[in-house]
LUMGU-531844 format. One record per residue (C-alpha): residue in three letters; x, y, z. Coordinates in steps of 0.25 Angstrom, whole numbers, plus 5000, padded with zeros to 4 digits. Layout:
ALAXYZ ...
This chain:
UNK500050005000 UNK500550144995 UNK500750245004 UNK499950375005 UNK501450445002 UNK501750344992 UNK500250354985 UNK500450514983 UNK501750514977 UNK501450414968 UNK500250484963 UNK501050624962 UNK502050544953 UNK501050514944 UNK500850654945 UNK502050704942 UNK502150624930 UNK500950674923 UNK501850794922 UNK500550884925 UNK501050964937 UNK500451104935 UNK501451224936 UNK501451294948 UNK501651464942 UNK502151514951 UNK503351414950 UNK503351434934 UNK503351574935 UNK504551564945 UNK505251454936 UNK504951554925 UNK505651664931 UNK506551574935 UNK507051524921 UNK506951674914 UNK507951724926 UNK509051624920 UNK508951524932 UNK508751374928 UNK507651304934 UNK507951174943 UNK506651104946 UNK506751024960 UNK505550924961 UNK505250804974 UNK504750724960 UNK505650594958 UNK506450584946 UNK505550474939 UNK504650594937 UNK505750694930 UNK505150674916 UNK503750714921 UNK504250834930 UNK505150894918 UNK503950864908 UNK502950944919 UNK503851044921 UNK504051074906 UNK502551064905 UNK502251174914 UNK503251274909 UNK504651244917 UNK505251224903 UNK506651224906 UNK507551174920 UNK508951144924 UNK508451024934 UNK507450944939 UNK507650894951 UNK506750774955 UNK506950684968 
C-alpha cells in the first residue's frame, strides 16, 4: 500500500510530465528582465532528472525561451 506522500508525488510527476504547468507573471516578467539586462538565467527545480525533458519543454512553452541551466534534483 502507497503512502499518502508517495501517492501525491506520483501523481505530481504525471503532472509535470504533461508539461502544462501554467507560467507564474510575475516570474516571466522578472525572468524577462532578467535576460534583456544580459544576465543568463539558471533554473533550480525540487523535480528529478527523469522529468528534465518535460521541465525544459514547459518552460520553453510558456515563454522561458533560453537558459544556462536547469538544475533538477
Amino acid at each position: 500500500m502507497k503512502t499518502l506522500n508517495a501517492e501525491l508525488e506520483a501523481e505530481f510527476y504525471e503532472f509535470i510530465l504533461k508539461a502544462e504547468v501554467p507560467v507564474l507573471a510575475a516570474t516571466l516578467r522578472l525572468y524577462q528582465a532578467t535576460v534583456e539586462a544580459g544576465i543568463k538565467a539558471v533554473f533550480l527545480t525540487g523535480s528529478s532528472e527523469r522529468s528534465a525533458d518535460a521541465r525544459a519543454k514547459n518552460l520553453k512553452a510558456v515563454g522561458y525561451d533560453t537558459w544556462e541551466e536547469l538544475i533538477l534534483k
